[in-house]
N, CA and C atoms as an extended XYZ file, in Angstrom:
153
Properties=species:S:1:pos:R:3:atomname:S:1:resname:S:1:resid:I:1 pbc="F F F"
N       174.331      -62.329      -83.083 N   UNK     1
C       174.930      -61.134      -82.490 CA  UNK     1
C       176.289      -60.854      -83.123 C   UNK     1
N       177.154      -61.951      -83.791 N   UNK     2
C       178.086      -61.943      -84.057 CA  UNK     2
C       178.165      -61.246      -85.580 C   UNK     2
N       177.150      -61.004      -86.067 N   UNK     3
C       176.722      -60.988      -87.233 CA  UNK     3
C       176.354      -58.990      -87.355 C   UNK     3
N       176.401      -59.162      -86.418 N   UNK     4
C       176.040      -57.158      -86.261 CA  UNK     4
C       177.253      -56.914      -86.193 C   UNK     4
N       178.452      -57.527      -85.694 N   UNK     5
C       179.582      -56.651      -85.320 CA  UNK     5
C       180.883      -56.899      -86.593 C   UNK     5
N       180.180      -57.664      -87.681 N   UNK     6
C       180.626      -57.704      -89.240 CA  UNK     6
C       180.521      -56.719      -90.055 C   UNK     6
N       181.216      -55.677      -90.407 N   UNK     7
C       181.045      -54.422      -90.655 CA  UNK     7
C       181.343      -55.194      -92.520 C   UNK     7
N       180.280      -54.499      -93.381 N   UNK     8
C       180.670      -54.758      -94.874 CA  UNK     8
C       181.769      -53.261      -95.247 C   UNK     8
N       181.897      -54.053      -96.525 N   UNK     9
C       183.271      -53.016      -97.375 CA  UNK     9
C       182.465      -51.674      -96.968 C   UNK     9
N       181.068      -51.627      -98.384 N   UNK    10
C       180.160      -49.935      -97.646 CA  UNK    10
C       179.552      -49.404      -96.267 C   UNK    10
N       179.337      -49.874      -94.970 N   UNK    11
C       179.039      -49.526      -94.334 CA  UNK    11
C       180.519      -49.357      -93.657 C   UNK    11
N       181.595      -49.800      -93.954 N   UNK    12
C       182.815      -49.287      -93.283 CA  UNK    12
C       183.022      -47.836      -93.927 C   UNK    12
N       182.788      -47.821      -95.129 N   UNK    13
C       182.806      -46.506      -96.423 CA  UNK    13
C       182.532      -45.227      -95.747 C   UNK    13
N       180.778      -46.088      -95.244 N   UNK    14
C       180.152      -44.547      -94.811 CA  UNK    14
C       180.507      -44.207      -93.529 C   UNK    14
N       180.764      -45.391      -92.364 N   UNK    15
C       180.994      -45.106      -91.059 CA  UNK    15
C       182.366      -43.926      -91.372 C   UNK    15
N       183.544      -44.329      -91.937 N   UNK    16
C       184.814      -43.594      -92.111 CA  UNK    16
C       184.233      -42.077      -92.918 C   UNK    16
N       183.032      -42.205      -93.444 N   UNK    17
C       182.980      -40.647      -94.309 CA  UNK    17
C       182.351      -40.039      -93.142 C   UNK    17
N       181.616      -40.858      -92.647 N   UNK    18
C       180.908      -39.662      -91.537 CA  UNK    18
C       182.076      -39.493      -90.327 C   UNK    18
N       182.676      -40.511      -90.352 N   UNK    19
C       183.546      -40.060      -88.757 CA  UNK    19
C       184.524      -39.277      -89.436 C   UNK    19
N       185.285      -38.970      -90.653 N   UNK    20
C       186.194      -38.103      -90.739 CA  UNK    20
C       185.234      -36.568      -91.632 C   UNK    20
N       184.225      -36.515      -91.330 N   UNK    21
C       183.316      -35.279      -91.618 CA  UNK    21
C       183.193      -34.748      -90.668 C   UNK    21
N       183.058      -35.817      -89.602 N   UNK    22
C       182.861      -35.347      -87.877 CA  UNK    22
C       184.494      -34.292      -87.056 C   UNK    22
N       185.066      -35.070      -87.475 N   UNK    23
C       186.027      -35.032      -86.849 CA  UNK    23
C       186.672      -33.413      -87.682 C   UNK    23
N       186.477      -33.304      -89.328 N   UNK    24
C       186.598      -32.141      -89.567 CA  UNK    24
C       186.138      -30.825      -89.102 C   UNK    24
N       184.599      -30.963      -88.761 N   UNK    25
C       184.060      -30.186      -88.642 CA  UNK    25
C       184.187      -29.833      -86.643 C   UNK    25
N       184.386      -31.231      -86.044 N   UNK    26
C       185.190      -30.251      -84.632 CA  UNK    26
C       186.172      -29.828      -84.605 C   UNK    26
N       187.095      -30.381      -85.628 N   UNK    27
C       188.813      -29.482      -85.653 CA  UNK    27
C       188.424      -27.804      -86.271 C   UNK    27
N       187.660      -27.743      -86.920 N   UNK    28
C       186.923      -26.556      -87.684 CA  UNK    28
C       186.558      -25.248      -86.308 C   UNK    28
N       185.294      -26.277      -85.670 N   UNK    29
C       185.013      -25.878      -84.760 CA  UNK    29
C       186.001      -24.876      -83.797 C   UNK    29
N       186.526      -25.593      -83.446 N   UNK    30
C       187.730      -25.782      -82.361 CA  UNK    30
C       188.725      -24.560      -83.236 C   UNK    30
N       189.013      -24.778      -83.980 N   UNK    31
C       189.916      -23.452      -84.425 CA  UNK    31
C       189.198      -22.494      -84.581 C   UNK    31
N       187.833      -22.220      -84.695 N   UNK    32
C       187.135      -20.720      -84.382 CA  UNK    32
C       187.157      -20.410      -83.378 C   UNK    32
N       186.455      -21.254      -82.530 N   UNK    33
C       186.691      -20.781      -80.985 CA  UNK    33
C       187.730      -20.557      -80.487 C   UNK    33
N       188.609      -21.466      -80.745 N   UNK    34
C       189.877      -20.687      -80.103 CA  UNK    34
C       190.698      -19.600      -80.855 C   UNK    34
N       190.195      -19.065      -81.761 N   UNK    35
C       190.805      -17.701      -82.263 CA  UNK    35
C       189.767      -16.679      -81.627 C   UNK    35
N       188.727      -17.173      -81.704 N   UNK    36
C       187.898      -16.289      -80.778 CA  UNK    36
C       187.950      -15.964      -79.104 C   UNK    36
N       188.607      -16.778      -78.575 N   UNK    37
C       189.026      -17.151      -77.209 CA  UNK    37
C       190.367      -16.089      -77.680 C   UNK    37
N       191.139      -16.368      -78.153 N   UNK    38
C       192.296      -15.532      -78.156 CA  UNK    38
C       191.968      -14.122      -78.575 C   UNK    38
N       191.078      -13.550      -79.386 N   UNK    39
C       190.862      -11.873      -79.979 CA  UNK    39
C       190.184      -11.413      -78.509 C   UNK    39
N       189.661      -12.599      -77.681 N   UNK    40
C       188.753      -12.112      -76.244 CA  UNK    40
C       189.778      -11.576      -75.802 C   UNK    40
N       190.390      -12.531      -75.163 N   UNK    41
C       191.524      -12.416      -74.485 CA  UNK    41
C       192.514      -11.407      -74.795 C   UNK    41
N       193.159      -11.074      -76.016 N   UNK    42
C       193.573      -10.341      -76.066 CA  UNK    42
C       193.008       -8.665      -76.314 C   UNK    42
N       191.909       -8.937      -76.975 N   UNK    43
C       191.082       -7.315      -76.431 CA  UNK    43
C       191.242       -6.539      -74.998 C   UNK    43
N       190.724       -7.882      -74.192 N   UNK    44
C       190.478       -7.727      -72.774 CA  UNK    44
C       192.031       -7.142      -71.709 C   UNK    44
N       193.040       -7.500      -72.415 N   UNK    45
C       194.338       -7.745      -71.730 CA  UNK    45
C       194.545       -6.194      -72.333 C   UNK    45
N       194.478       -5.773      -73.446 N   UNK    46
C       194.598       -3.888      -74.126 CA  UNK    46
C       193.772       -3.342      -73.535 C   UNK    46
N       192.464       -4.153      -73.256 N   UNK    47
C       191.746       -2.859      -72.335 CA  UNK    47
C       191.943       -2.206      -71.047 C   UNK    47
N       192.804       -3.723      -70.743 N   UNK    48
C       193.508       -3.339      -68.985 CA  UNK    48
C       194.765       -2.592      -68.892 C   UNK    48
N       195.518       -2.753      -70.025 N   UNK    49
C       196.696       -2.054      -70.657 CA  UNK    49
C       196.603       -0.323      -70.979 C   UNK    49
N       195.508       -0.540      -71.871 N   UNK    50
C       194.663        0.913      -71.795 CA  UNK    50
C       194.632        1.833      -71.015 C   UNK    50
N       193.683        0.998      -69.595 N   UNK    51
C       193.614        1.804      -68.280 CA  UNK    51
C       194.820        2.401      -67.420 C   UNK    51
């Protein structure tokens, strides 16, 4: 059991390429939506402004 939790040089390689691919692609994420959350929001706030 002790022997699974021995990470080699390449499987540390790929664990770190995929977790900082991951992690790009929710910071990615995350800044669309929230520019999209904000053009909502602020549409919505001119439309009440509007009225």
């Amino acid at each position: 059991m002790l022997e699974y939790f021995v990470v080699t040089g390449f499987e540390s390689r790929v664990f770190r390429f995929c977790f900082s691919a991951l992690w790009v692609y929710s910071v990615s994420w995350f800044g669309t939506s929230y520019r999209v959350f904000i053009l909502i929001v602020w549409s919505f706030r001119k439309g009440i402004v509007g009225k």
